[in-house]
C-alpha positions in Angstrom: 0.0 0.0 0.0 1.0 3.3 -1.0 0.7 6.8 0.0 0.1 8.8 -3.3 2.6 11.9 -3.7 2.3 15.0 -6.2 5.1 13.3 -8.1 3.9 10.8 -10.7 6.7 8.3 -9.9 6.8 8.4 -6.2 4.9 7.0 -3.3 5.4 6.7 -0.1 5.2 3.2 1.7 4.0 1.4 4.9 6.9 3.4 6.9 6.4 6.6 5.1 9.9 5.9 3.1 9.8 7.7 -0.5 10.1 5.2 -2.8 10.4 4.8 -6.9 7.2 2.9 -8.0 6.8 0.0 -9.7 10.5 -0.7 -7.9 12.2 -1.3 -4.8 14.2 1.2 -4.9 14.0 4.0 -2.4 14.4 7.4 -3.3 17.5 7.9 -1.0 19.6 5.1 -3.1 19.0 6.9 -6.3 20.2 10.2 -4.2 22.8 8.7 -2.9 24.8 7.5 -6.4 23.6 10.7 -7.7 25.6 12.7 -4.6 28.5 10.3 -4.5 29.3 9.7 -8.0 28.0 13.2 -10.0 26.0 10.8 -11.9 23.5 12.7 -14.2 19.8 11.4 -14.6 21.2 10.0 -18.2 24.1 8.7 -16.0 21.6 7.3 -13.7 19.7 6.0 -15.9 22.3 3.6 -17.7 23.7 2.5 -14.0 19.9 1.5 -13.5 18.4 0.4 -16.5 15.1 -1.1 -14.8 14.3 2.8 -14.2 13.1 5.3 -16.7 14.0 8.6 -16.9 10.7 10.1 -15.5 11.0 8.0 -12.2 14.7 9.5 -12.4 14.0 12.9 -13.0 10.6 12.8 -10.6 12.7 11.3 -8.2 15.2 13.9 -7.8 12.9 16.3 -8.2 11.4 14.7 -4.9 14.7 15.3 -3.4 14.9 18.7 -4.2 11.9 19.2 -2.8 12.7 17.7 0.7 16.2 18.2 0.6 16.6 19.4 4.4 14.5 16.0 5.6 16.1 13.6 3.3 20.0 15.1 3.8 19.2 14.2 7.6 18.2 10.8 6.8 21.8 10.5 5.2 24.0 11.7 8.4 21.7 9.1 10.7 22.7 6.8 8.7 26.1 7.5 8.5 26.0 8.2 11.7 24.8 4.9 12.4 27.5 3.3 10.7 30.0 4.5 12.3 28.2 4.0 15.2 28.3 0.6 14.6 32.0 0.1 13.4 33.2 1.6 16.6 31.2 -0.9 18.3 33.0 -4.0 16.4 36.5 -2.5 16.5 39.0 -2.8 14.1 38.9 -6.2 11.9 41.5 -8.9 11.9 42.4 -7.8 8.7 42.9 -4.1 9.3 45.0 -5.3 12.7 47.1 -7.6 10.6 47.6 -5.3 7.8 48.5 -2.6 10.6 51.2 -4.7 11.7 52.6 -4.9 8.4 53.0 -1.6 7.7 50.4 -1.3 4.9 48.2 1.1 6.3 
């Protein structure tokens, strides 16, 4: 069940998450590789071929829009990442490779 949206290509589901329909995909992925990489919508589009340009384009535009909300949804969760590395400590491997010198 979705929540409809003013942009044709979005919805919102159960948990109010912004997501692409007729996909998986949440609308904070697709911002994601578009922040990370400088991936155009074209860009976008050939990295995920299963969407079309309108669900791009609508789904940036749906960014734009809530920028402020859905930039805080990326610090938690980076925040929550490195919550939870610090919790784990360093791996074997990063300890071994420590010891060798190569990092």
């Amino acid at each position: 069940m979705f929540v409809e949206t003013r942009y044709e290509h979005v919805g919102l589901n159960k948990s109010r998450v912004p997501v692409i329909l007729g996909t998986t995909m949440k609308v904070i992925e697709l911002v994601l590789a578009h922040l990370a990489y400088g991936w155009s919508p074209e860009e976008l589009h050939f990295q995920f071929p299963y969407l079309t340009l309108g669900q791009i384009h609508s789904a940036l535009a749906y960014y734009w829009d809530h920028r402020e909300e859905l930039d805080q949804d990326i610090e938690d969760r980076l925040a929550s990442v490195d919550q939870y590395r610090q919790s784990f400590g360093e791996t074997p491997l990063v300890v071994n490779l420590k010891s060798k010198g190569l990092i």
